[in-house]
C-alpha positions as MATLAB code, in Angstrom:
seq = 'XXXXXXXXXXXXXXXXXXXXXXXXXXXXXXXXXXXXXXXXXXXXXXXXXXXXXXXXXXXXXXXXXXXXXXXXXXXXXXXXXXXXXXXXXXXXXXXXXXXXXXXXXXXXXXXXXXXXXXXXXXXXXXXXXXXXXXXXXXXXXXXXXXXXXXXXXXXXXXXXXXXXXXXXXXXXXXXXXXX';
ca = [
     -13.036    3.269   18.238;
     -15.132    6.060   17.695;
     -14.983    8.800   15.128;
     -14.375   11.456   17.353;
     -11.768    9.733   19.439;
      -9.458    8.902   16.010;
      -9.688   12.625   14.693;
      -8.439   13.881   18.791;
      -5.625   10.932   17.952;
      -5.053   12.770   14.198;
      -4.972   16.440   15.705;
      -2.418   15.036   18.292;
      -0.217   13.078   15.806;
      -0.264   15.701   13.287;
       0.572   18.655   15.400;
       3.530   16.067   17.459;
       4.597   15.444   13.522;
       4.520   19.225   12.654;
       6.730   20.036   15.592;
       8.980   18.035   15.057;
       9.315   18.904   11.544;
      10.335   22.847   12.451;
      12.838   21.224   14.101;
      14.368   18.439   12.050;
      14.596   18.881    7.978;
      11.665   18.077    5.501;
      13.378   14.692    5.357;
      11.883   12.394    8.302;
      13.426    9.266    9.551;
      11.153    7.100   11.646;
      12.303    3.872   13.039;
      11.006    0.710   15.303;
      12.406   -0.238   18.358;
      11.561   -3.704   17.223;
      14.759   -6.207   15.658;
      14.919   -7.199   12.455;
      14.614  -11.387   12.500;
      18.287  -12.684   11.293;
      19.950   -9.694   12.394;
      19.078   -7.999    8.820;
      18.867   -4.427    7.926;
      15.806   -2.602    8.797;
      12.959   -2.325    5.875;
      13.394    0.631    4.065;
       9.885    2.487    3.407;
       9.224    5.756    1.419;
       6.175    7.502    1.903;
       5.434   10.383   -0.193;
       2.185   11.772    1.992;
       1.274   15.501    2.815;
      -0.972   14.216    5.714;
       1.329   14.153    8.814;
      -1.986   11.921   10.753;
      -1.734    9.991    8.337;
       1.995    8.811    8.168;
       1.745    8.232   12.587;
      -0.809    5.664   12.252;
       1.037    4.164    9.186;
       3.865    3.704   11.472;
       1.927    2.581   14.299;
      -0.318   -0.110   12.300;
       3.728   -1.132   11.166;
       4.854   -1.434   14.700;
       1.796   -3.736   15.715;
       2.969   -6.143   12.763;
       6.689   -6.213   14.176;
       7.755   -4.663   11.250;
      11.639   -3.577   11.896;
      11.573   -0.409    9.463;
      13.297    2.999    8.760;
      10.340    5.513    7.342;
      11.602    8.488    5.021;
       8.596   10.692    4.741;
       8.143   13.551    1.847;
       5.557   16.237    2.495;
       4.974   16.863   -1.458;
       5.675   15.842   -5.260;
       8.422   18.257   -5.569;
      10.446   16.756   -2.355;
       9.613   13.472   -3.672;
      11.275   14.427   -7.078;
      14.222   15.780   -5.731;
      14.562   12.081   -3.990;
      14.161   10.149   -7.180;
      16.612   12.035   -8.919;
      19.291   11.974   -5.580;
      19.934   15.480   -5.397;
      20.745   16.697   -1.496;
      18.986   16.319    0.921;
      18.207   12.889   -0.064;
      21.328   12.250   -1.904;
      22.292    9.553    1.387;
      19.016    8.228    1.788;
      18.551    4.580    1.534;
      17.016    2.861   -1.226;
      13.858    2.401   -0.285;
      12.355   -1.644   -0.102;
       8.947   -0.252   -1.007;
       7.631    3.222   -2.194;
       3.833    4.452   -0.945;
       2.435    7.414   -2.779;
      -0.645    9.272   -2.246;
      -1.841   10.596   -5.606;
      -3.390   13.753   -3.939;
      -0.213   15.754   -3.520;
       0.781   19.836   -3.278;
       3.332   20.911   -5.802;
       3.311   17.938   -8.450;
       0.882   15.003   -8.265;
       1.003   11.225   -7.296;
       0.877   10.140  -11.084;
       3.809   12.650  -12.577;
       5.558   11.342   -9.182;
       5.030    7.432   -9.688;
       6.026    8.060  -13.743;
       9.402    9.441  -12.456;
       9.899    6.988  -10.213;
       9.336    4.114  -12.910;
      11.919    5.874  -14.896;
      14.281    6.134  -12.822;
      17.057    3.324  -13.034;
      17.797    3.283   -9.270;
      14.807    2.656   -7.900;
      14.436    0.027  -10.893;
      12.331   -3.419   -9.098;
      11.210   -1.735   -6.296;
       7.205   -2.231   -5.643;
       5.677    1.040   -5.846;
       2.071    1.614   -4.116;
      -0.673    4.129   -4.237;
      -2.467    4.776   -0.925;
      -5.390    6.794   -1.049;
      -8.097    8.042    0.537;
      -9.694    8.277   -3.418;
     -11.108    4.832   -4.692;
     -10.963    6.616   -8.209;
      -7.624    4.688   -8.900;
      -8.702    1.366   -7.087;
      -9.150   -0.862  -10.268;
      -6.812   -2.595  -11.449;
      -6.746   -1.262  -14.969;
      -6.203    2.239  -13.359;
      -3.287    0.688  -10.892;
      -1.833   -0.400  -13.994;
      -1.961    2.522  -16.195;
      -0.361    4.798  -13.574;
       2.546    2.199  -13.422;
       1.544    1.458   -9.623;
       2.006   -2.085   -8.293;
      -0.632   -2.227   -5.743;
      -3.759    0.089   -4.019;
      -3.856    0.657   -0.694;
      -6.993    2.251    0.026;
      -6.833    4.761    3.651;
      -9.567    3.629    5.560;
     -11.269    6.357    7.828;
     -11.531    3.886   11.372;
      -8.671    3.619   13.292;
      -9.385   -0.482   13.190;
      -9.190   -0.395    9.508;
      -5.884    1.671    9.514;
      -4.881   -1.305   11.628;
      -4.693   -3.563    9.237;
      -2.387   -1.746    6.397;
       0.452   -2.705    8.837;
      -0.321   -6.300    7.210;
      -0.791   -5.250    3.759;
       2.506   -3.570    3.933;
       3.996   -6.865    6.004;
       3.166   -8.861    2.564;
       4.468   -6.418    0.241;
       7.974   -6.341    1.990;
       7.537  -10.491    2.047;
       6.751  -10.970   -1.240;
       7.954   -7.966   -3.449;
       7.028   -7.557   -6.912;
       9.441   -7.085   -9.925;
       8.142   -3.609  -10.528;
       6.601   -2.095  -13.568;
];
């Protein structure tokens, strides 16, 4: 798909996203239509992600890997602290199977935002992710040091995009211990 074709696709998804978000609360619960195997809950997902494009195809390349999911999306740092530490409106959310942060963030950055997490005993063993446009953080000394399971670079083709649905279909198979 062509360059010009996936940013028409981004304008639409991001201005269907904003929309909706005037209408429903910062908090955004996206789900698949798709049944969990076993009859088990839905896989939790928290992504903390200011680009709206960028959370539609996330959910799309998650929906083309069957993935049965609820996705609580957080526009910036701040709402994503205000999650960690349970205070209203996220005091009922669920407890997220797997957290994706992009480091770029308005109000208070990916790293302050992945530290809280990690010290936060609630969301203790749960595999925390950056996903980035950025491959400043891609090694995996810098992973590390941020206390980040995993890198999940945002490709800029809509094929490539594609294929996170899988990265994120192993992480929920096989998740890590956390940092």
């Amino acid at each position: 798909m062509n360059a010009a074709l996936l940013g028409v696709l981004g304008i639409i998804a991001g201005a269907i996203l904003t929309t909706s978000a005037t209408y429903a609360s910062s908090l955004i619960l996206m789900h698949a239509t798709i049944p969990p195997p076993g009859g088990t809950r839905p896989h939790s997902i928290l992504v903390v992600e200011d680009n709206a494009s960028d959370v539609f195809l996330l959910e799309r390349a998650l929906e083309q890997q069957h993935i049965d999911f609820q996705l609580t999306h957080l526009r910036d740092g701040a709402q994503a602290l205000a999650f960690i530490r349970g205070e209203e409106p996220y005091a009922s959310a669920p407890r997220p199977d797997l957290i994706l942060v992009n480091m770029n963030l308005p109000k208070v950055d990916g790293e302050e935002v992945i530290r809280q997490i990690r010290g936060a005993r609630r969301l203790d063993g749960i595999p925390v992710c950056i996903w980035s446009s950025s491959e400043f953080l891609h090694g995996g000394e810098s992973v590390s040091r941020v206390g980040a399971d995993e890198f999940i670079l945002k490709p800029s083709g809509l094929e490539e995009f594609m294929q996170i649905g899988k990265t994120v279909k192993d992480l929920l198979s096989f998740p890590k211990s956390g940092k």
